[in-house]
C-alpha positions as CSV (number, residue, x, y, z in Angstrom):
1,X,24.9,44.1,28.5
2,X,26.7,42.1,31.1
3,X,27.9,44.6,33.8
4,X,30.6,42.3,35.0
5,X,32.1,41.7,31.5
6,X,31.6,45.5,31.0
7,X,33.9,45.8,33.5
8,X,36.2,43.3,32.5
9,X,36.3,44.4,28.6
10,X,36.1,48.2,29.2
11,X,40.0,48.3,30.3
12,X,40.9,47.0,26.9
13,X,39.2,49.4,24.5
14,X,41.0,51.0,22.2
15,X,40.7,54.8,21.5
16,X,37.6,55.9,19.6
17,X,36.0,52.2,20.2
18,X,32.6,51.7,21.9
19,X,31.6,48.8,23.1
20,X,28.4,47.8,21.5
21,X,27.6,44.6,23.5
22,X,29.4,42.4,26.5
23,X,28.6,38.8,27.7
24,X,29.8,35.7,28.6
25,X,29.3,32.1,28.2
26,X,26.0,30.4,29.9
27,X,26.7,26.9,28.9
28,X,24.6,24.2,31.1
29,X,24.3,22.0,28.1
30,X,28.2,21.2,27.5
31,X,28.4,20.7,31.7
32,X,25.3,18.1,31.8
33,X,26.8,16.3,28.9
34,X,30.0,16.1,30.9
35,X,28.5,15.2,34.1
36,X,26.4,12.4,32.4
37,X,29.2,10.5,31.2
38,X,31.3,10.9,34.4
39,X,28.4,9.4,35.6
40,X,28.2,6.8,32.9
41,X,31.7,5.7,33.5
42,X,31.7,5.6,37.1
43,X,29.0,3.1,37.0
44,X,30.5,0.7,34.8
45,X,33.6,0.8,37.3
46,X,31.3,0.5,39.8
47,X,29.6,-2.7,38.3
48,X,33.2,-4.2,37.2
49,X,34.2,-3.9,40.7
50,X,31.1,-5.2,41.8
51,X,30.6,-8.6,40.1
52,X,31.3,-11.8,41.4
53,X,33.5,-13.4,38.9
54,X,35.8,-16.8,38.8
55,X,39.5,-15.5,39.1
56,X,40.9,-15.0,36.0
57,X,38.0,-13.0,35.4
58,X,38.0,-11.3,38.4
59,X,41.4,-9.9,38.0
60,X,40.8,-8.5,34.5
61,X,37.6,-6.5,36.2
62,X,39.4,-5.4,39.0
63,X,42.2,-3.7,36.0
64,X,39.5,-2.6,33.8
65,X,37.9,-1.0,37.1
66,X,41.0,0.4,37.7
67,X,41.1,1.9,34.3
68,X,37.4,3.6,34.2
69,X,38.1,5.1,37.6
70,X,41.4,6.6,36.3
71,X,39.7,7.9,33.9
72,X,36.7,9.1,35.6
73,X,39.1,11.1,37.4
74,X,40.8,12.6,34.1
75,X,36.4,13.4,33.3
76,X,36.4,15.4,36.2
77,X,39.6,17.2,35.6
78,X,38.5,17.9,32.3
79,X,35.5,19.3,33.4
80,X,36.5,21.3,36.5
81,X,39.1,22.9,33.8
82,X,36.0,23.5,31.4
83,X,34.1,24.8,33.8
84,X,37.0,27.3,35.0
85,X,37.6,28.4,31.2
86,X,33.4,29.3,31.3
87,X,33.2,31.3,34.4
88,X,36.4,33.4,33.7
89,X,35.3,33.9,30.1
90,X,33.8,37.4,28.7
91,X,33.3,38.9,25.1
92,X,32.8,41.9,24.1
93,X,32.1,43.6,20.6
94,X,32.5,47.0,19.4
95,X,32.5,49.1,16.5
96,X,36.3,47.6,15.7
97,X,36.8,44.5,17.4
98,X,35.7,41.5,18.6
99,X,37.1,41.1,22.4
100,X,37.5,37.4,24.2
101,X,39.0,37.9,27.5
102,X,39.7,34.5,28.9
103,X,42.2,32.4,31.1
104,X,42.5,30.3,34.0
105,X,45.3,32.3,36.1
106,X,45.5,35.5,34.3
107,X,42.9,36.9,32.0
108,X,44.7,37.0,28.4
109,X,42.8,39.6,25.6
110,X,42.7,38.1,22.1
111,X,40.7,40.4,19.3
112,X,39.4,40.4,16.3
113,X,39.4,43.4,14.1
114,X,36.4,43.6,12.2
115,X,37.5,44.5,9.0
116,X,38.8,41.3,8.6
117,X,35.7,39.2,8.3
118,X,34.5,38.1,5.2
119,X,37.9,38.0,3.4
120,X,40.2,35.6,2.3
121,X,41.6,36.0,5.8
122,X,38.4,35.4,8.3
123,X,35.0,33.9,8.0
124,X,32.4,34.4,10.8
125,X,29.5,31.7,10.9
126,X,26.8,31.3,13.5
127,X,26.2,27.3,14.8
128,X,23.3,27.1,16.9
129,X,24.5,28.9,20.5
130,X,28.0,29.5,19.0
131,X,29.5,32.4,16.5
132,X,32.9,31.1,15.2
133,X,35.8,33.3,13.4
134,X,37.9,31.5,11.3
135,X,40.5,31.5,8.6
136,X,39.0,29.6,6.0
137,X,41.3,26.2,5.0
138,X,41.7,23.3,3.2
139,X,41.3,21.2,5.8
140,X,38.1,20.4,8.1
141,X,38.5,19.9,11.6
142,X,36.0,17.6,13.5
143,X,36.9,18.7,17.2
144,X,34.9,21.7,18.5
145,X,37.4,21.9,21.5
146,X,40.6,19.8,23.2
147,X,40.3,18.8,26.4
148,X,42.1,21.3,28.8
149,X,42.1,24.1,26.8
150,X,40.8,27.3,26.2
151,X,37.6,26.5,24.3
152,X,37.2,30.2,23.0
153,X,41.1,30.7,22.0
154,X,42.3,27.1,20.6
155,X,45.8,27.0,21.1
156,X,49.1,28.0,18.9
157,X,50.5,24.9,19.0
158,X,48.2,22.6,17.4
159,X,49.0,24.1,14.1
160,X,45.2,24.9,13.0
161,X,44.5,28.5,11.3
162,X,43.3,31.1,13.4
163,X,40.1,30.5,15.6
164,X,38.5,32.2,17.9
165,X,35.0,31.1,19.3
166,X,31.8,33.0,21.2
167,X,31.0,29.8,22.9
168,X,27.1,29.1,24.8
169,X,25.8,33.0,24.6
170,X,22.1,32.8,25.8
171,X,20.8,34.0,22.1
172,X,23.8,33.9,19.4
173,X,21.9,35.5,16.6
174,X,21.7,39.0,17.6
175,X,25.4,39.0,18.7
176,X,26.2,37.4,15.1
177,X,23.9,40.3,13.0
178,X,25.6,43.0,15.3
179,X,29.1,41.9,14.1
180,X,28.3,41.5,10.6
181,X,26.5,44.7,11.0
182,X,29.4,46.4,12.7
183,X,32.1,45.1,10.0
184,X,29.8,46.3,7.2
185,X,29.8,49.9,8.9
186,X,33.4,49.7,9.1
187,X,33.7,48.6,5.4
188,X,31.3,51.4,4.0
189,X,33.2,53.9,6.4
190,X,36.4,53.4,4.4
């Protein structure tokens, strides 16, 4: 266990709960990928701005420039914000709930009560360094996470079912077989 998302998760226990494990996100991967193509794009402003070319070509680089280092800036945004959501980031599970306590200003609690997985309401799946609870749907959504938000808690208003995400743990597995574990205990106990 994590003592500093002990700490942080502790105050939000319910009565009769135990916390049976606390961490937070250790994702290096996400921030390289990020970092590479800020790098990526910077060069190719860098070259546009660079290159000798006859006027009417010239012009066009010195917009297109223009455009990659406006959105190189919007890259670094995104992944200061990313980065900000990570390192104020900690979950918790216990022998009710799942815990994600996450924000940028103030930490927010969301939780997931364990004896909703598996049912028609919530699915839990493991994917790679990830465990993801979700209301099962018709539809299929491509995008793992929107650009300045919350990547654990997506947000209300862009009308998906409910989702909540253990993003990067250092080993995912036994964090997944301790939930399932945990709701199963919960299920038998009733």
């Amino acid at each position: 266990m994590d003592p500093e998302a002990a700490a942080v998760v502790t105050p939000h226990l319910l009565a009769r709960e135990e916390l049976l494990w606390c961490g937070r996100p250790h994702d290096t991967s996400a921030l390289r990928w990020r970092a590479g193509a800020i790098i990526l794009v910077g060069i190719a402003a860098l070259v546009l701005r660079s290159i000798p070319l006859d006027s009417g070509l010239a012009e066009r680089a010195d917009t297109n420039s223009i455009l990659l280092a406006v959105l190189v800036g919007v890259l670094i945004a995104e992944a200061i914000v990313f980065h900000s959501y990570l390192s104020e980031t900690f979950y918790g599970v216990t022998n009710q709930r799942v815990i994600i306590v996450s924000g940028l200003r103030e930490p927010e609690m969301a939780a997931v009560l364990l004896d909703r997985l598996n049912t028609p309401q919530l699915r839990i799946r493991r994917i790679y360094r990830d465990i993801e609870l979700r209301a099962p749907s018709d539809r299929i959504y491509q995008l793992k996470y929107l650009p300045f938000t919350n990547p654990s808690v997506p947000p209300d208003w862009i009308g998906w079912p409910e989702c909540y995400r253990l993003i990067a743990l250092e080993d995912a597995r036994p964090v997944y077989d301790l939930i399932v574990e945990s709701a199963h205990k919960l299920e038998s106990s009733e």
